[in-house]
C-alpha positions as CSV (number, residue, x, y, z in Angstrom):
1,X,5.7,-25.2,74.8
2,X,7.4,-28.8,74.7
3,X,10.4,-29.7,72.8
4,X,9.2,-30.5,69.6
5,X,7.5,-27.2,69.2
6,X,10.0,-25.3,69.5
7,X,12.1,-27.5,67.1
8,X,9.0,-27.2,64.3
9,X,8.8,-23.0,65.3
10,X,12.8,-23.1,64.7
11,X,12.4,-24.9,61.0
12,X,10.2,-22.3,59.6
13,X,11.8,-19.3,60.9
14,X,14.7,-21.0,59.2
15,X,12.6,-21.3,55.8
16,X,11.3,-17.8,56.3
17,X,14.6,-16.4,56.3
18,X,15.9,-18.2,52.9
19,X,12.6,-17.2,51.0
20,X,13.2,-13.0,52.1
21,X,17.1,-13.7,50.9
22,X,15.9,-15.2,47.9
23,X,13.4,-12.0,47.2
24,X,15.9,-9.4,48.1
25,X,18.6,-11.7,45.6
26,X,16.5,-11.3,42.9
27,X,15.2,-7.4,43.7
28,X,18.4,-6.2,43.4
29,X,19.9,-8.2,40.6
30,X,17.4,-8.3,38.0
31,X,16.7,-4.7,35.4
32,X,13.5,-3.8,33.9
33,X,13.8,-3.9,30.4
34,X,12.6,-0.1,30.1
35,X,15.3,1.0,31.6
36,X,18.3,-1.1,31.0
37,X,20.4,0.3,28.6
38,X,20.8,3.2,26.3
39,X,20.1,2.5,22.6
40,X,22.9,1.2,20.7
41,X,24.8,3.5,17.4
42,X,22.7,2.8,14.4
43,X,23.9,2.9,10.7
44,X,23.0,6.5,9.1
45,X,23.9,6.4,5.7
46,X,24.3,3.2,3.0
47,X,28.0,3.4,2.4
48,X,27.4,2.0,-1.0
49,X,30.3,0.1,-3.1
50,X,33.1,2.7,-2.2
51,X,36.1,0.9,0.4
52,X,36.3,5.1,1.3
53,X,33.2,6.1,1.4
54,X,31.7,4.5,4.2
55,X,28.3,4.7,6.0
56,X,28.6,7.3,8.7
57,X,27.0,6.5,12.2
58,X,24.9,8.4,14.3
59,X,23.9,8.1,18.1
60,X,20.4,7.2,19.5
61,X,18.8,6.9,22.8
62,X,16.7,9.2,25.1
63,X,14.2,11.4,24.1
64,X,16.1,14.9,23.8
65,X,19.0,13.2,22.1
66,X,20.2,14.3,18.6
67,X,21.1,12.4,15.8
68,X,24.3,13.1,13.4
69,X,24.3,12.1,9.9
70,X,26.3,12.1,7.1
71,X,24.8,13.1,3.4
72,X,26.3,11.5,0.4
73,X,26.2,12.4,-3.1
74,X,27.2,9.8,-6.4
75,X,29.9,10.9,-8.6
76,X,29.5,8.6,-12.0
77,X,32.9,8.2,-14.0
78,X,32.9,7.6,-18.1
79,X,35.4,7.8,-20.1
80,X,35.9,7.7,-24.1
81,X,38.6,8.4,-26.7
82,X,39.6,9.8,-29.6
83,X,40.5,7.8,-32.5
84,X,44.1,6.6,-33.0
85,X,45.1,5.8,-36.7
86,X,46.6,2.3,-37.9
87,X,46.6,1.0,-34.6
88,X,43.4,-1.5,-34.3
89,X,43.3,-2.4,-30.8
90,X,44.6,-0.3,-27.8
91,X,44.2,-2.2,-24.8
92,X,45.1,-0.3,-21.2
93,X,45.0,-1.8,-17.5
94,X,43.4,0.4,-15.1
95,X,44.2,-0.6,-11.2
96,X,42.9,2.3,-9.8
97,X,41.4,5.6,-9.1
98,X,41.2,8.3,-6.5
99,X,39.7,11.3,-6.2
100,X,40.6,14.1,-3.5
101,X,38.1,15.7,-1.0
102,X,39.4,19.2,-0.5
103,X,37.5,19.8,2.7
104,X,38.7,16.8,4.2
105,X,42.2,17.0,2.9
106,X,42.3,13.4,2.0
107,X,41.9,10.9,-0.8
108,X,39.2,8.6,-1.2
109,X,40.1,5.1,-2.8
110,X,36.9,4.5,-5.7
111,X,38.5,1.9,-7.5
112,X,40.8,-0.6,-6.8
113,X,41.9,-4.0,-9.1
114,X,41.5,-4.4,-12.5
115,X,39.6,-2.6,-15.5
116,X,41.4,-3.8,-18.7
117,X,39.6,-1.9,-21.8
118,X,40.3,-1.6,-25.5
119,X,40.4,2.1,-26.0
120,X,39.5,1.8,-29.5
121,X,35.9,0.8,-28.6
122,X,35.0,4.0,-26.5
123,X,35.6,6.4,-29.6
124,X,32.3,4.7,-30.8
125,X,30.7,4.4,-26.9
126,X,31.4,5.9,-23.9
127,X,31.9,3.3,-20.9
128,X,31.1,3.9,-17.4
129,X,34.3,3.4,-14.7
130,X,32.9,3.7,-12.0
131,X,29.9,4.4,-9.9
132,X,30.7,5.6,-6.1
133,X,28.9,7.2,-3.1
134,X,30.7,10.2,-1.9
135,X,30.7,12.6,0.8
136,X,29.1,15.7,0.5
137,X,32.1,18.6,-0.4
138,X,34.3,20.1,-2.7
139,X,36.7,17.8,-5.0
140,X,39.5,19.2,-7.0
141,X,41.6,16.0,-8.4
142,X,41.3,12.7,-9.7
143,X,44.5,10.1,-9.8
144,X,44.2,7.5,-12.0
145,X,47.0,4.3,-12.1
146,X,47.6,2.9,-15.9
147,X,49.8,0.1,-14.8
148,X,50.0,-1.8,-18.4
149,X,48.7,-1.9,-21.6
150,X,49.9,-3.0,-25.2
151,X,48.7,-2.2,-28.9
152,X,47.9,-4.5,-31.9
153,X,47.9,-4.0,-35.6
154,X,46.1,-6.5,-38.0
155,X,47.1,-6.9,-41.6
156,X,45.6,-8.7,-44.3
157,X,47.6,-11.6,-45.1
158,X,46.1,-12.1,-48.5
159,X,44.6,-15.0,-48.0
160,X,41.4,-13.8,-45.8
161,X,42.9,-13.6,-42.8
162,X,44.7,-10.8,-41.3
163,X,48.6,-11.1,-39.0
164,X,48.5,-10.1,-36.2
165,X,51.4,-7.6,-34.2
166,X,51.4,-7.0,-30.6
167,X,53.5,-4.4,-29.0
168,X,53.7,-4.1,-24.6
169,X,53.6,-0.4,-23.8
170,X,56.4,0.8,-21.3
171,X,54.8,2.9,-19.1
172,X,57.6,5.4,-17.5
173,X,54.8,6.5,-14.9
174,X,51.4,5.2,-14.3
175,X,49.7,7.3,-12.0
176,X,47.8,9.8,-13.7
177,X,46.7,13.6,-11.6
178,X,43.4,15.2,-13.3
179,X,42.8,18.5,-12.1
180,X,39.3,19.5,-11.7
181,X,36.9,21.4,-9.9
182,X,33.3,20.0,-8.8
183,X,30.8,19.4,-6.2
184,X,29.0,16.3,-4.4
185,X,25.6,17.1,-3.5
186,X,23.4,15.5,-1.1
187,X,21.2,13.1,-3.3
188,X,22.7,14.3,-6.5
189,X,24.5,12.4,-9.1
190,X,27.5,14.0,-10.4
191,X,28.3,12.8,-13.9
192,X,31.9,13.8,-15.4
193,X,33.1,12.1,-18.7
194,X,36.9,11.7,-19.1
195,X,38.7,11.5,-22.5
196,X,41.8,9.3,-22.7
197,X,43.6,10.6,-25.3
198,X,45.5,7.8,-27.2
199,X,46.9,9.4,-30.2
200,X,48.7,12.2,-27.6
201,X,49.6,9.1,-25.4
202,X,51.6,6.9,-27.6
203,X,54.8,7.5,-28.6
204,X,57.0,5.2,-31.2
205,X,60.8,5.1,-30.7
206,X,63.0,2.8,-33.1
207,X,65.3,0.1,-31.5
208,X,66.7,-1.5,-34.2
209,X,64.2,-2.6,-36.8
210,X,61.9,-2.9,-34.5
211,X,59.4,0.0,-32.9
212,X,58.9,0.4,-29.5
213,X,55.8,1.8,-27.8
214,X,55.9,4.0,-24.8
215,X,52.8,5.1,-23.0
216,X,52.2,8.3,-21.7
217,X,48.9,8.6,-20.5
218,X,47.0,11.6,-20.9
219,X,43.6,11.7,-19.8
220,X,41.4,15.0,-20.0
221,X,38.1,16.4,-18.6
222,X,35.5,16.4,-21.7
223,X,32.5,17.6,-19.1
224,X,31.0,17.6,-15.7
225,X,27.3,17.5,-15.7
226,X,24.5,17.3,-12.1
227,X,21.5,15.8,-11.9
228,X,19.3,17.0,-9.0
229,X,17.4,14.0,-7.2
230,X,14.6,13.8,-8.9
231,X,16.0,12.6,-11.7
């Protein structure tokens, strides 16, 4: 063989060599798509508008795999009031509300900022505080925060109009413990009406000549009614 064959025999054993690297690179490097990666966590249950009740996650991936999910039930909150006499308006600040999950030992957050409300209105019309996804369990307290309020008399000033007088509540202590026993059901709604209780509430103490309103709020449990998930 002369000179320049073996030169052109040594070039494409060189080229030969590169293009079994470059198979072998990409043989081990590259995954088939069927068989990659497990499946990632996926969401199990819509945690609704509750901070506490959040969705609950489950995990997927092969074929004898189980997944865990969390049930939730809705507890609906309303709350009305009995008439208070004079007083025309009774406005209250509500900043927050908790309930307790007994099996879980803990407190679940379903309300937090501000629901200012005359109290007057809801012995006419109940009004709905809140709407929340819960667990599934056993409850046994609700905690709800009155952090300010005030009351107003109108009177008629004889001249078709009316003065008005506006007294602040002190509040000694806002946060208010409900005891009560009920359920959350998977797919249920749990409806419970609560009855602030203004006239037992108020107290009037005299400074002076003037009157001075304190606020001790006392809220009750009127009822506690299900409805099954068909409903």
């Amino acid at each position: 063989m002369t000179k320049e064959g073996e030169e052109e025999m040594k070039k494409w054993g060189i080229l030969v060599s590169v293009f079994v690297c470059l198979i072998l690179f990409f043989a081990v490097n590259c995954k088939s798509p069927a068989t990659s990666e497990a499946a990632s966590p996926f969401i199990a249950a819509d945690s609704g508008s509750n901070s506490d009740s959040g969705s609950t996650t489950g995990s997927g991936g092969g074929g004898d795999s189980s997944d865990e999910t969390t049930t939730f039930g809705t507890l609906v909150l309303k709350m009305k009031d009995k008439p208070v006499e004079d007083a025309d308006q009774v406005w209250v600040t509500i900043s927050s509300i908790k309930v307790h999950n007994a099996d879980d030992d803990e407190f679940v957050e379903l309300f937090n900022g501000s629901f200012y409300y005359d109290l007057m209105v809801l012995k006419i019309q109940e009004a709905t505080l809140n709407v929340a996804k819960l667990k599934v369990g056993h409850y046994n307290q609700i905690r709800v925060a009155v952090t300010a309020g005030h009351i107003v008399f109108l009177e008629d000033n004889g001249e078709g109009g009316f003065n008005k007088e506006k007294y602040d509540f002190k509040i000694p202590s806002s946060e208010i413990k409900i005891p009560v026993q009920f359920q959350i059901e998977a797919g249920s709604k749990t409806i419970m009406v609560l009855d602030f209780d203004a006239g037992e509430s108020i107290k009037v103490t005299k400074r002076g000549n003037k009157d001075s309103y304190i606020l001790h709020p006392v809220i009750k449990v009127v009822s506690v009614d299900f409805q099954d998930p068909e409903y």
